[in-house]
C-alpha positions as CSV (number, residue, x, y, z in Angstrom):
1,X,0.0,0.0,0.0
2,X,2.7,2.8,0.8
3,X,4.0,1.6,-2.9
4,X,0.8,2.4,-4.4
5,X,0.6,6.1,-2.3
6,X,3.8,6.9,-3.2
7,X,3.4,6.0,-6.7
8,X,0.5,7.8,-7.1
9,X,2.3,11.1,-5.7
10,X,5.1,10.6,-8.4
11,X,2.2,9.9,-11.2
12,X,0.6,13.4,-9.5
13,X,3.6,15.9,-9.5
14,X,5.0,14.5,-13.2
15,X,1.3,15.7,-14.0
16,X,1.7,19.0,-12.5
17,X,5.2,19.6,-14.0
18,X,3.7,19.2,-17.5
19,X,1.2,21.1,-17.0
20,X,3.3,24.2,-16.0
21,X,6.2,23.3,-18.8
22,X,2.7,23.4,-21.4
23,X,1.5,27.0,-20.0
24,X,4.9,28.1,-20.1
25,X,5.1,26.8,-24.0
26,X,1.9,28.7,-24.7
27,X,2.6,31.6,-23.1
28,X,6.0,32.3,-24.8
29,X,3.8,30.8,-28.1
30,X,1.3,33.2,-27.5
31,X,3.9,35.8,-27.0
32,X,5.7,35.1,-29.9
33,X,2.5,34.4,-32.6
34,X,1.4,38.7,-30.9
35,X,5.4,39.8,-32.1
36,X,4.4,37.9,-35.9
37,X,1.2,39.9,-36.2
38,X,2.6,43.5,-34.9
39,X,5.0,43.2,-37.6
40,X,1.8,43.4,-40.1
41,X,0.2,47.0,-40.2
42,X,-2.3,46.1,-42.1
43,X,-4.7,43.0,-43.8
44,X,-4.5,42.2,-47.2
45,X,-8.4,43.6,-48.6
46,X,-8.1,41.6,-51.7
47,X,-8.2,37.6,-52.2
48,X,-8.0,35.8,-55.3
49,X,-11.0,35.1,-56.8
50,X,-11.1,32.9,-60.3
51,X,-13.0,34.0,-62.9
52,X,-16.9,31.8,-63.0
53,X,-15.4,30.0,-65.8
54,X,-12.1,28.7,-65.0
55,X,-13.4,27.8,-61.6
56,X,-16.1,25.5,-63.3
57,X,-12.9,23.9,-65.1
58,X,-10.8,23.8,-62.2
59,X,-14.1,21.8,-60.1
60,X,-13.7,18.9,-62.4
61,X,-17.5,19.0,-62.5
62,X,-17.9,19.0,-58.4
63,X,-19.4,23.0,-59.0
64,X,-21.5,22.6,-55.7
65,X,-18.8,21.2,-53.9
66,X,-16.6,24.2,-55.0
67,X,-19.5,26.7,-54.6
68,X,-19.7,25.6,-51.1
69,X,-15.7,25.7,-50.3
70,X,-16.4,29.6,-52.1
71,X,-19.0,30.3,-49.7
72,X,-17.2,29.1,-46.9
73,X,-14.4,31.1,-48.2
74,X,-16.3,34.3,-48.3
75,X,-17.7,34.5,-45.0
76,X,-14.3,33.7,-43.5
77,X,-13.2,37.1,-45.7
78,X,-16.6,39.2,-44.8
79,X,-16.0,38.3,-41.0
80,X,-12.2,39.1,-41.1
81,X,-13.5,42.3,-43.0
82,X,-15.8,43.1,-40.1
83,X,-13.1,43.1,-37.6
84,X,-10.3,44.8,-39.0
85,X,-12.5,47.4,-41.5
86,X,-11.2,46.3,-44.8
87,X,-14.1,47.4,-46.7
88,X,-14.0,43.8,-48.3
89,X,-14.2,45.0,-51.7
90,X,-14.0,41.3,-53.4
91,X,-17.4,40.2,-52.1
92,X,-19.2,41.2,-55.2
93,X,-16.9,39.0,-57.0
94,X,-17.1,36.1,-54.3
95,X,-20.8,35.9,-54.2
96,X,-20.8,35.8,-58.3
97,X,-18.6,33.5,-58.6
98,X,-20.6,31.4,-55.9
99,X,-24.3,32.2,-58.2
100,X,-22.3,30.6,-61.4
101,X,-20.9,27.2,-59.6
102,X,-24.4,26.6,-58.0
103,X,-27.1,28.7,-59.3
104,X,-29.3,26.9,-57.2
105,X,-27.9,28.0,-53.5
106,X,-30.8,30.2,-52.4
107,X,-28.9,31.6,-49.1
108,X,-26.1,33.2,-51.4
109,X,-28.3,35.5,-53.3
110,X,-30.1,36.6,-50.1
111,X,-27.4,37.3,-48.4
112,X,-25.4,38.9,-50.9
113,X,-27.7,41.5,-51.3
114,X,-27.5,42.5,-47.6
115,X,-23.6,41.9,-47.2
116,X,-22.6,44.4,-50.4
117,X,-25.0,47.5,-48.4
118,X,-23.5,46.4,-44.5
119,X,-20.3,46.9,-45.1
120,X,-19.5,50.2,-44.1
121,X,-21.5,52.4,-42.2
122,X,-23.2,54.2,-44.6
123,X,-23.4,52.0,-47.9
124,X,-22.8,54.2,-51.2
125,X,-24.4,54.1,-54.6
126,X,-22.7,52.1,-55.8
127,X,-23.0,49.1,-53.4
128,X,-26.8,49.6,-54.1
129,X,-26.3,48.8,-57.6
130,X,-24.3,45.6,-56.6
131,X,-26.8,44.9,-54.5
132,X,-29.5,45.3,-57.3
133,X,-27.2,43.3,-59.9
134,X,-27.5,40.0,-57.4
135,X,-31.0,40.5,-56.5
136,X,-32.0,40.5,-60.3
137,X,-30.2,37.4,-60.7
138,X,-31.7,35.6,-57.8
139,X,-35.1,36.8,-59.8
140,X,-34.0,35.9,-62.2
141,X,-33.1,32.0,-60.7
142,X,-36.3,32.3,-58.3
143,X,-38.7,34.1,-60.4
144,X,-41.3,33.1,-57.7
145,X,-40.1,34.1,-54.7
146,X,-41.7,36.8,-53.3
147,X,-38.5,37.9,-51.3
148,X,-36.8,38.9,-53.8
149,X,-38.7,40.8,-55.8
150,X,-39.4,42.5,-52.8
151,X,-36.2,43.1,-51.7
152,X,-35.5,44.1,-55.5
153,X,-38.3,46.6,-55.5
154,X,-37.2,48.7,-52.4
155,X,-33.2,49.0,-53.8
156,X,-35.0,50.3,-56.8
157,X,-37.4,52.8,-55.2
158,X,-35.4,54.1,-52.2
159,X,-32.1,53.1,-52.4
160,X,-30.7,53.8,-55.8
161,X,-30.7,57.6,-56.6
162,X,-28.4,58.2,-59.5
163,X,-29.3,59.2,-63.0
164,X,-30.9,62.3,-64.6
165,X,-34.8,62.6,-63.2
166,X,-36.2,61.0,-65.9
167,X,-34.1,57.7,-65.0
168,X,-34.7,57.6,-61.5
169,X,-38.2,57.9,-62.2
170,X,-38.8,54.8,-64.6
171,X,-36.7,53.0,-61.6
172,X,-38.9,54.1,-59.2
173,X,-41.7,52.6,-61.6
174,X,-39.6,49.6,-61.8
175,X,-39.5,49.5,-58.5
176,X,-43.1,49.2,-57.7
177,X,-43.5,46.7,-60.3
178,X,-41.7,44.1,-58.8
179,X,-43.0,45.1,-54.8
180,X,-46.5,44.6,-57.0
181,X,-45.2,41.5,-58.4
182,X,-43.9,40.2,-54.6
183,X,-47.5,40.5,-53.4
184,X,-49.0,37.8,-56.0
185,X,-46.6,35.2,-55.0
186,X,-47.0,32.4,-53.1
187,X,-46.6,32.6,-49.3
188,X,-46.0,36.9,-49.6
189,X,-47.2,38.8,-46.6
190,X,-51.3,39.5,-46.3
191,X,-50.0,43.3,-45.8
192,X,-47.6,43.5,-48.6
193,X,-49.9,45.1,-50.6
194,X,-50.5,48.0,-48.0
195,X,-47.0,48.9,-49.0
196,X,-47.6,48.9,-53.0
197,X,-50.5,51.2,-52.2
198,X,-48.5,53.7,-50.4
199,X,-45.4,53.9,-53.2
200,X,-48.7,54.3,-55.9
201,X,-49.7,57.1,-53.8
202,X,-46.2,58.8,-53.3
203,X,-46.0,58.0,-57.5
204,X,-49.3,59.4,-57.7
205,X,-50.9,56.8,-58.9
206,X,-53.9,56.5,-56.9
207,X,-56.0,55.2,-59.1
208,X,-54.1,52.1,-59.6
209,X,-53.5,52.0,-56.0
210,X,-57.2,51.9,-55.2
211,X,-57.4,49.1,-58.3
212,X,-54.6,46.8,-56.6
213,X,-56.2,47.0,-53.3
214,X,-59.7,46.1,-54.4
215,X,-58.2,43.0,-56.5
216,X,-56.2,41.9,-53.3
217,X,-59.4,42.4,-50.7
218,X,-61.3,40.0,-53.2
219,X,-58.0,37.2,-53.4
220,X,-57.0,37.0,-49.5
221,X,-58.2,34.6,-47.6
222,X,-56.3,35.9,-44.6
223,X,-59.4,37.9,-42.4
224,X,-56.7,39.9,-40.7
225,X,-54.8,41.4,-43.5
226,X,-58.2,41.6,-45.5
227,X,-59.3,43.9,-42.6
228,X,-56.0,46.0,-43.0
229,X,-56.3,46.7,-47.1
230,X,-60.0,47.9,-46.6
231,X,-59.0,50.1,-43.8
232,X,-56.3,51.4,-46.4
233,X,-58.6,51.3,-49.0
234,X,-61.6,53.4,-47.2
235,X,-58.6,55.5,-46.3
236,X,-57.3,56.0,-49.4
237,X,-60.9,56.6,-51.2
238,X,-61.4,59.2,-49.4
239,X,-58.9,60.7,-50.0
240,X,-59.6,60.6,-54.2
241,X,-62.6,62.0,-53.8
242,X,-61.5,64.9,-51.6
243,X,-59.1,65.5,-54.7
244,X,-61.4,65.0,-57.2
245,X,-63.8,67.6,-54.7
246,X,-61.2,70.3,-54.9
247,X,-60.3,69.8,-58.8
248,X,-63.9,70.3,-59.5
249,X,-64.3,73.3,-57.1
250,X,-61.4,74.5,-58.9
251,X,-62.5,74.2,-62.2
252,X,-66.0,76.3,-61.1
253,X,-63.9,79.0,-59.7
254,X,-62.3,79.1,-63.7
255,X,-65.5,78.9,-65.5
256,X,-66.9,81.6,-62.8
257,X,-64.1,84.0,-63.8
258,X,-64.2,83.5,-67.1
259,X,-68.2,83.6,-68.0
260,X,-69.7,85.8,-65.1
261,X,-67.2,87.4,-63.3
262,X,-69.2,90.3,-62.4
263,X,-72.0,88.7,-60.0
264,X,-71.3,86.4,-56.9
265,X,-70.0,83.1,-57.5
266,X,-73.3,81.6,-55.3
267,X,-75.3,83.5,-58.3
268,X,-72.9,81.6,-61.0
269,X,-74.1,78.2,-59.0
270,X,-77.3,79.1,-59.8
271,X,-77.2,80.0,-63.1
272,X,-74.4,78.3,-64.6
273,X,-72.5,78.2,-67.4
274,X,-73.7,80.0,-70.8
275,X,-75.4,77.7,-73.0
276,X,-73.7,76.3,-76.4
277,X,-74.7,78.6,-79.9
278,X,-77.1,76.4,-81.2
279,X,-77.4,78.8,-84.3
280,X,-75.0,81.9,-86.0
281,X,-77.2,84.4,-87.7
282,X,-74.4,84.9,-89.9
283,X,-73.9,81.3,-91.0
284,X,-78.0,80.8,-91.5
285,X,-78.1,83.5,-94.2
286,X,-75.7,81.1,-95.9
287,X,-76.7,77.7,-94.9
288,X,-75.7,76.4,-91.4
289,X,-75.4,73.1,-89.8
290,X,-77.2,72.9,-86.9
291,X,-76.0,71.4,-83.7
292,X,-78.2,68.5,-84.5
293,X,-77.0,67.5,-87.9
294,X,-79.6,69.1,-90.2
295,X,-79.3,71.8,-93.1
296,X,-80.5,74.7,-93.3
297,X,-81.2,75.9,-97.0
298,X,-79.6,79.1,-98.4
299,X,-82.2,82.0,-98.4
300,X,-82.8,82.8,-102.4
301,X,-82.2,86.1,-103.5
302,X,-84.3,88.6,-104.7
């Protein structure tokens, strides 16, 4: 028995010992691998990244398996990006090359469009515009999924603001096309069309507004959202025929001061307008046509 104690001490303190000799072997490690990485000022912001083509060569036919070593590539670089505020300028190039080896990898599209606008604090036109170049692939690829075309129509109405007025308007119309087209897909939002309404509006456009909304209260099956669109709708009708209220007041108030400017506009109410000639005294001495289609004869001479 005092064998087996006082092996079990030796057995005990060789354990200790390499422990210590293995935290003194990572801490001069540790040491040495923060001396390797002050000696680099700054990470590299560019990777390589093949071109679509030779990289479907170079996967010998395995394209998903190399689309998903690309992906895993990518958010290795985006993360490392993060941290040390690179910009990560390559992920446009990454996430395309990605769309070509697997067109089929849903997550990539999706997530591209986010990544190339969350990059930097404030995300520039441009990125936009790479964001709207994946999206309308994924489209494109998934021409029924009601994500993207809704993710699609909002870069293209809010987000991208270049071009002379006349080009950022037919975007804008762009734009609500495809939030228009999001809302007939399969499994879209109840309220989505709440949200075409209101860019109809701001493109006044009620009038198609009011036309979507009464086609999508007759298709939904969803009692909740129904109620929503005819709240908008009731809403939103009113609101036409205020307008169309104040253009006709409007259009009185010119015919008043044009044909009877002289008396009170409650007597131009009342009396109205001054009828159509019917008949020019001038033109019967020759032979006029009549408001209703018939001839009058010349008058003979003496």
């Amino acid at each position: 028995m005092p064998f087996v104690r006082r092996r079990s001490t030796i057995l005990g303190m060789a354990a200790l010992l390499a422990c210590a000799a293995f935290l003194a072997f990572a801490s001069v490690t540790h040491r040495a691998a923060l001396d390797v990485r002050d000696q680099f000022e700054t990470i590299d912001r560019h990777v390589m990244v093949p071109s679509p083509s030779a990289a479907r060569i170079l996967s010998m036919g395995y394209t998903e398996l190399a689309a998903d070593v690309a992906w895993v590539r990518l958010l290795v670089y985006y993360g490392d990006g993060l941290v040390h505020n690179t910009g990560m300028p390559d992920t446009e190039g990454l996430v395309r090359l990605i769309n070509v080896l697997d067109p089929t990898f849903r997550k990539a599209y999706i997530w591209g469009a986010y990544a190339t606008t969350f990059r930097n604090q404030f995300a520039t036109q441009d990125e936009y515009e790479a964001s709207v170049e994946i999206l309308r692939r994924a489209v494109a690829q998934f021409p029924s999924d009601w994500e993207f075309s809704w993710v699609l129509g909002l870069r293209l109405f809010l987000d991208v603001k270049t071009g002379t007025p006349e080009e950022l308007h037919r975007r804008k119309e762009e734009g609500a096309m495809y939030i228009e087209r999001a809302m007939h897909q399969p499994k879209a939002p109840g309220d989505l069309p709440l949200l075409a309404a209101s860019i109809r509006t701001a493109l006044g456009q009620k009038e198609q507004a009011l036309r979507d909304l009464r086609e999508m209260i007759l298709n939904t099956e969803d009692e909740v959202a129904r109620a929503k669109l005819q709240a908008r709708y009731a809403a939103l009708a009113s609101e036409a025929a205020g307008r169309e209220t104040a253009e006709n007041a409007e259009r009185t108030d010119r015919e008043w001061k044009r044909f009877l400017p002289y008396a009170g506009r409650t007597l131009y109410l009342l009396v109205g307008p001054p009828p159509t000639q019917a008949i020019s005294l001038e033109e019967t001495v020759e032979g006029a046509t009549f408001q209703d289609g018939s001839i009058l004869a010349p008058v003979p001479g003496p």
